[in-house]
Every structure is written in structure tokens, then in C-alpha cells.
C-alpha positions in Angstrom: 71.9 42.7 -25.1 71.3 44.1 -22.1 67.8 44.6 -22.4 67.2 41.2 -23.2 68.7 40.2 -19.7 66.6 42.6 -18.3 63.5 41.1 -19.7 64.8 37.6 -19.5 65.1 38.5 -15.7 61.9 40.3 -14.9 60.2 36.8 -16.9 62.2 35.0 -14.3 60.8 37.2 -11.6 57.2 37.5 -12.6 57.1 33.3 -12.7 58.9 33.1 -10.0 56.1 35.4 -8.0 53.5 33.6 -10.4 54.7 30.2 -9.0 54.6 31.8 -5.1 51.2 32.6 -5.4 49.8 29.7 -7.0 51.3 27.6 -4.0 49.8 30.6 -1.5 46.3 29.9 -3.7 46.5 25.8 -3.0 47.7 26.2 0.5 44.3 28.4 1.2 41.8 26.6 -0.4 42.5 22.9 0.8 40.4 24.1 4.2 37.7 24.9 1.7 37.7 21.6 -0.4 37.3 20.0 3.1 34.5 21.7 4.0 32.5 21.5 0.2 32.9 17.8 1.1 31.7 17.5 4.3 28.5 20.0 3.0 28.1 17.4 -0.2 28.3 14.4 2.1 25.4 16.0 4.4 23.4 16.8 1.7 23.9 13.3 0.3 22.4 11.7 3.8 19.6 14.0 4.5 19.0 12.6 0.9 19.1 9.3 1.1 17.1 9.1 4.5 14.4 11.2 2.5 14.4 8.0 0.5 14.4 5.7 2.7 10.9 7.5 4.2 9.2 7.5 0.7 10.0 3.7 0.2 8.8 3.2 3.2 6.0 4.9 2.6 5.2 3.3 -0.8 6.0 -0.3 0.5 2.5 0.8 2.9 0.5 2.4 0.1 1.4 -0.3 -2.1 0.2 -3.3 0.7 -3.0 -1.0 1.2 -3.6 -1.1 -2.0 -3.4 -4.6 -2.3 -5.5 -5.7 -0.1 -8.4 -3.0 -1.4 -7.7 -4.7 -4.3 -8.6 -8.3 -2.7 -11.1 -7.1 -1.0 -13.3 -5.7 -4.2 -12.6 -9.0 -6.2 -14.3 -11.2 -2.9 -16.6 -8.6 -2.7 -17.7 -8.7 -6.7 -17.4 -12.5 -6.7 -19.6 -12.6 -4.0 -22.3 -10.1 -5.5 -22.0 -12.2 -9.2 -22.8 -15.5 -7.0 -26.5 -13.5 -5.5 -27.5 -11.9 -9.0 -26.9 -15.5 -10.3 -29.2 -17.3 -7.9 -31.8 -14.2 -7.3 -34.5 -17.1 -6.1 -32.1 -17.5 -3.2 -30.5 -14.2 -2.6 -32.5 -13.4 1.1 -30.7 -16.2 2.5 -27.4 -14.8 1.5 -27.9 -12.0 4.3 -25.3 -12.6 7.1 -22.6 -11.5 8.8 -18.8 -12.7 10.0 -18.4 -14.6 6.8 -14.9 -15.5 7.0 -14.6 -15.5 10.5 -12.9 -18.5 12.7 -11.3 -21.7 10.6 -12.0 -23.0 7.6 -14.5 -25.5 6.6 -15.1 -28.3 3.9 -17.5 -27.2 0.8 -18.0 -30.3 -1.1 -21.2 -31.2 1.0 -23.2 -28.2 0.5 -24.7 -26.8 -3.0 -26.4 -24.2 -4.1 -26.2 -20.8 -1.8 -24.6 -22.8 1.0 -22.0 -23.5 -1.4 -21.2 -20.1 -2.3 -21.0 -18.9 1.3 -18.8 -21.8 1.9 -16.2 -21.0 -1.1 -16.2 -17.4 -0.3 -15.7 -17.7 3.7 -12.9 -19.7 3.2 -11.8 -17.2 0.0 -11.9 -14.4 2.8 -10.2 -16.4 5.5 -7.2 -16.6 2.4 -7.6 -20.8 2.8 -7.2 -21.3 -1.2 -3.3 -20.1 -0.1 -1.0 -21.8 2.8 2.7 -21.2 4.1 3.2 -23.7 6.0 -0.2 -24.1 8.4 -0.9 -20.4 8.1 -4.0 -18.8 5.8 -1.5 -16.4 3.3 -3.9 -16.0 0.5 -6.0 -12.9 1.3 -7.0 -9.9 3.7 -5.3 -9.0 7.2 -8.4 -10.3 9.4 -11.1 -10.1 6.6 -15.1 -10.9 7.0 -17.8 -10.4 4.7 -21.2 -9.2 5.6 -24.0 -9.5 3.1 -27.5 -6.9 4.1 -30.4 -5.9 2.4 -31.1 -2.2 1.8 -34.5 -2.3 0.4 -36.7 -4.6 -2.0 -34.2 -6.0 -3.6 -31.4 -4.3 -3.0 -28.5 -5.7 -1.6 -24.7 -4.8 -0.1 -21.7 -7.1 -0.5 -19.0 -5.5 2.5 -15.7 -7.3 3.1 -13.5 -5.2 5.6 -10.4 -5.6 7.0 -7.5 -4.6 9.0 -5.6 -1.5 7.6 -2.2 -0.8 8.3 -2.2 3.0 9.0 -5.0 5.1 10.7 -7.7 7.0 8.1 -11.1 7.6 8.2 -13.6 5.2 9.6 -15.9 3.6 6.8 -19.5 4.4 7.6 -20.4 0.4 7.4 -21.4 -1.5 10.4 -19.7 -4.8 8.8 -16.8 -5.8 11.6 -17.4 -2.6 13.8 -15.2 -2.5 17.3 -13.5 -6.0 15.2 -10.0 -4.1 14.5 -8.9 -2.2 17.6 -9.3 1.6 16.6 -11.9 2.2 14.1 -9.7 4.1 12.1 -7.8 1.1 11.2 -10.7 -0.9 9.8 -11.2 -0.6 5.9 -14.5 -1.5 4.2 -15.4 -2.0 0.8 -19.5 -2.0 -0.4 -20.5 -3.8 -3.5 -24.1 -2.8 -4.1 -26.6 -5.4 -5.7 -30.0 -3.9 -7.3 -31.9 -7.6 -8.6 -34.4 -6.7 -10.9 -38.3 -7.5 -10.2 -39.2 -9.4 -12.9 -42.7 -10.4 -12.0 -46.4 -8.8 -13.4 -47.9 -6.2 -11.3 
């Protein structure tokens, strides 16, 4: 019987002691919870401004990319409109197409026509908030050169939004501030020479 209190008392004991230390163990660590929190909510905000960068970031590409995207469509309308009236396609060399305000087309046929729909496509007239030109490039123009017999070039540039390389195009050069801000798309145009030698 006596052994039995013995052990029933060094149980008592050892969870007693057991208890003691577990207390001891909590009272310790509760500095240390504070501080994996404060580390996590760190980590958390260097995070989050990380992706608040990259959207800004792809909220740039992705406006870059549209207008590249505007510009080769005004570009490749305008090269379809030459190789479908090749009789007429010297007289579609220019340059500043798109520039100043926009201007009626129902007058004017044939190659004047086309230069007419697409200035006013560049100059973003077929779309209006309010009084305001929305449809199309950030201070677009359209130049239209020959390279050789015929040979032509369809540019359109534009005003980027970040700084890159220059284009090597003279279409709208010194037009945009810092050259490294003006973009430039080329469309060439190679009209075949149809007639006896």
C-alpha cells in the first residue's frame, strides 16, 4: 500500500513539474510568436508592393502593345489601299498624314479618298469621347516613301510611353520630344511591273 502512495505521489509530482514547465515553455515563446508575426507581415508587404510594380509594369507593356497593334493595322490598310490602285500609287507619297483636325471624305474619290479615310483613321476620328479623337495612336502620323522602282514604305509612328530605342525611320523625327519615345512601324510594298520589256 505504501508503494502505491509513493508512486501515486511521485505522478503527482512529475505533473505537477510537467504542468510548471509547460507554463515556463508559453511564457517564453509569446515574445517569439510576436516577432514570426511581425517577420510574416514584412514579408507580406515587400510582397505585395513587388506586385504592385509588375502590374504597373504590365498595365505599360500592355498599352504599348496596343497601340503597335493599331499602328500595324493603319499601316497594312493603308499598304492594301496602294497595291489596289498601283496606277496611282506615286501620288500616295507624303508625309504628316494624320496630322492637325479632321476633314470631310465624301468629296474626294479614288487615292484622295484613301488618304482622307486613313488621316482621319490615324488622327482616331472614327472614335469620340466627348469632343476628343479616342479611337487610335497617342499623336500618330503616317508617312508613305518610295524606296526604289516600285517599292514602297507604309510608316505610322507614334508617341511611346517609356523610353527604348529610336526607330531608324525619318517619319515624325524631332515630332515626340526625345527620340527615344517615338515608335515606328514600316509596312513595305513591292508592286509588281507588269509591263513587256
Amino acid at each position: 500500500m505504501r508503494t502505491a502512495a509513493i508512486r501515486l505521489n511521485l505522478v503527482a509530482i512529475s505533473r505537477d513539474q510537467h504542468l510548471r514547465m509547460l507554463r515556463h515553455d508559453v511564457r517564453a515563446s509569446g515574445g517569439f510568436a510576436l516577432v514570426e508575426v511581425m517577420v510574416t507581415i514584412v514579408l507580406l508587404t515587400i510582397g505585395l508592393i513587388g506586385l504592385a510594380g509588375l502590374q504597373a509594369r504590365t498595365s505599360l507593356a500592355e498599352m504599348e502593345a496596343y497601340q503597335r497593334t493599331q499602328a500595324l493595322i493603319l499601316a497594312q490598310d493603308m499598304a492594301d489601299r496602294i497595291v489596289a490602285n498601283k496606277a496611282n500609287a506615286v501620288r500616295y507619297i507624303g508625309d504628316d498624314y494624320g496630322t492637325g483636325a479632321a476633314s470631310g471624305c465624301s468629296g474626294s474619290n479614288g487615292f484622295q479618298f484613301d488618304l482622307c479615310m486613313w488621316g482621319n483613321a490615324i488622327r482616331g476620328a472614327t472614335e469620340k469621347s466627348g469632343a476628343i479623337n479616342v479611337g487610335t495612336l497617342l499623336g500618330g502620323r503616317g508617312c508613305i516613301t518610295v524606296t526604289a522602282a516600285n517599292q514602297y514604305q507604309v510608316i505610322v509612328v507614334w508617341q511611346g510611353l517609356a523610353a527604348t530605342v529610336a526607330p531608324g525611320v525619318n517619319c515624325g523625327q524631332n515630332s515626340y520630344g526625345a527620340e527615344s519615345f517615338r515608335r515606328a512601324v514600316v509596312v513595305p510594298i513591292r508592286l509588281p511591273n507588269l509591263s513587256r520589256a
